[in-house]
C-alpha positions in Angstrom: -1.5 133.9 5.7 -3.9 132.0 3.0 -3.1 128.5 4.9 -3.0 129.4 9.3 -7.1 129.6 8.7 -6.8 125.8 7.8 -5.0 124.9 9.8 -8.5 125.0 12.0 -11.2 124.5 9.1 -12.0 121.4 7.8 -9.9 120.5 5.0 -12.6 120.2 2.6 -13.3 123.8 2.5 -9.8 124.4 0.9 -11.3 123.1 -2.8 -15.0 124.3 -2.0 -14.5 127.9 -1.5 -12.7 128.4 -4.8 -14.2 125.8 -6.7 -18.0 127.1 -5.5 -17.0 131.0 -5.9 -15.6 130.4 -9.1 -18.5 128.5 -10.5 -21.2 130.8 -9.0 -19.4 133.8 -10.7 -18.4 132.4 -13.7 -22.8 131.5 -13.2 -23.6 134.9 -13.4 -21.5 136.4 -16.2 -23.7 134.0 -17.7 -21.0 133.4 -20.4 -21.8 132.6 -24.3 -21.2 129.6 -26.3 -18.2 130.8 -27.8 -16.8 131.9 -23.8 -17.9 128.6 -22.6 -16.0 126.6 -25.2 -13.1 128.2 -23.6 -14.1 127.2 -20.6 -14.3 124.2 -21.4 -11.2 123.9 -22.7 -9.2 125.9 -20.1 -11.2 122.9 -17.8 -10.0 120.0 -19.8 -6.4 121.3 -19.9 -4.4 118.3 -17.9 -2.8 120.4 -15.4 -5.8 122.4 -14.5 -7.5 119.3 -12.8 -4.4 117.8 -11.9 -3.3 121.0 -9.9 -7.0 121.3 -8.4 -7.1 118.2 -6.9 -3.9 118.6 -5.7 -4.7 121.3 -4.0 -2.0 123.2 -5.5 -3.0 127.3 -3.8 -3.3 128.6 -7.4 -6.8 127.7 -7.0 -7.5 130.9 -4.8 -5.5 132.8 -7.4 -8.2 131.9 -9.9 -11.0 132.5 -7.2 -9.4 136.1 -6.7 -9.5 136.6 -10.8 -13.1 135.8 -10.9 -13.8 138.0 -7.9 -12.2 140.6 -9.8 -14.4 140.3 -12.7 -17.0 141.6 -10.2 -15.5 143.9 -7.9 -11.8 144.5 -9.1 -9.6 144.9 -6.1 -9.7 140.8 -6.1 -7.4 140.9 -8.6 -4.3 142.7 -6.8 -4.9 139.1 -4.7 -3.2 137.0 -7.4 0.0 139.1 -6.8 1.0 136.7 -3.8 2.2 134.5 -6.8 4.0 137.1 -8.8 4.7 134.7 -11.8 0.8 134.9 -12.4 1.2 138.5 -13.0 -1.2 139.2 -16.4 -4.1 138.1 -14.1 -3.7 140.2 -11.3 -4.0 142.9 -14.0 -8.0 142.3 -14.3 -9.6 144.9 -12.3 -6.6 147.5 -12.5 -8.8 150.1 -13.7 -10.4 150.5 -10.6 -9.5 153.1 -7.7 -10.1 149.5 -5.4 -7.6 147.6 -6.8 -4.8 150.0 -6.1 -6.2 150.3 -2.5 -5.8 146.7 -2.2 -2.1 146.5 -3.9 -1.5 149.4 -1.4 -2.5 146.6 1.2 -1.0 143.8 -0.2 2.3 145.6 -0.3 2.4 146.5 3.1 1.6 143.4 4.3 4.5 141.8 1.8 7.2 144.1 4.0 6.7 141.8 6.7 8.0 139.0 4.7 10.6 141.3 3.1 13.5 139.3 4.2 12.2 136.1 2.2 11.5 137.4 -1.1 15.7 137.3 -1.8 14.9 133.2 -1.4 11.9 133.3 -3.8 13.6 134.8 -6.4 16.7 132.1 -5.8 14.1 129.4 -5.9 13.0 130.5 -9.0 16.1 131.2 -10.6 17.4 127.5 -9.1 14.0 126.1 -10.9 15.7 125.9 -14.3 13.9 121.8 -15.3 10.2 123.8 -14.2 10.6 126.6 -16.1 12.2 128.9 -14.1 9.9 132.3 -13.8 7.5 131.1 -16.7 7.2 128.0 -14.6 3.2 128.8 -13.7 2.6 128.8 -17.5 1.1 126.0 -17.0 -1.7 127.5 -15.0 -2.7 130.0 -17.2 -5.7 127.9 -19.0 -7.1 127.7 -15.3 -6.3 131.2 -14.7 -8.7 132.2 -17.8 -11.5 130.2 -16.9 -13.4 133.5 -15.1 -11.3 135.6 -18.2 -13.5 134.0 -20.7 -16.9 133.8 -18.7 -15.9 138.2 -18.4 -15.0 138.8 -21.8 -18.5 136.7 -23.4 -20.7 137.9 -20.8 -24.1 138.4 -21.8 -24.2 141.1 -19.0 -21.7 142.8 -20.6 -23.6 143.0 -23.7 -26.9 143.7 -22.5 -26.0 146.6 -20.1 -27.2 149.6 -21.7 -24.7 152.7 -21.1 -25.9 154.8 -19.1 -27.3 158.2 -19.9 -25.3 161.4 -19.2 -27.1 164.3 -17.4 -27.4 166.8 -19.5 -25.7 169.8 -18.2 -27.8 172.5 -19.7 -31.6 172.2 -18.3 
């Protein structure tokens, strides 16, 4: 489903919608020094700009974290690689993201007959890692993690007052 649209759209657009979304939200978490020093390492990490310009689809994955840091239900997305599982878990507080694994899982029956090869693949994939194979993705995967947890939003946003139920 995440490749038929390209198969139209100029190829170009398959690194600048994630790259671009990811950079304008990791923008306005408006991280801290100590987040974007995890940024910058998570960037730096060899297989994170290997895999990007590549092309490699974990890209979206990491788009669909960072859209989760703002809206949640991105983040039952990252699901359509199970092995990045702890990062579809951002957002799971949210009545959304269940809606959207709801979704996701009906849409996943239609491919019910090829998920027996998926797990032989990985199982077969015993020199990558096997099911910890996309390990190696998880400093990319954190990149909108860290701009979340040191958000200066997140520390300047006053809780909000409860109504008092007595007048």
């Amino acid at each position: 489903m995440l490749f038929a649209p390209f198969t139209v759209l100029p190829a170009l657009l398959w690194w600048l919608v994630p790259v671009l979304v990811v950079a304008r939200i990791v923008a306005w978490h408006r991280p801290s020094p100590l987040a974007w020093a995890g940024i910058a390492l998570s960037v730096w990490f060899p297989t994170t700009l290997l895999h990007t310009v590549h092309g490699n689809p974990f890209i979206w994955a990491v788009m669909a974290v960072a859209m989760a840091t703002r809206w949640g239900w991105p983040g039952a997305l990252v699901l359509l690689k199970p092995t990045l599982l702890p990062f579809a878990l951002v957002g799971v507080r949210r009545k959304a993201w269940w809606v959207a694994l709801g979704g996701l899982t009906l849409v996943s029956l239609a491919f019910l007959p090829l998920w027996g090869d998926y797990v032989t693949v990985l199982r077969n994939a015993r020199g990558s890692g096997g099911l910890l194979y996309s390990v190696q993705e998880f400093p990319a995967m954190a990149i909108p993690v860290f701009a979340w947890l040191g958000s200066e939003r997140r520390r300047t946003t006053a809780p909000r007052p409860r109504a008092d139920p007595m007048p």
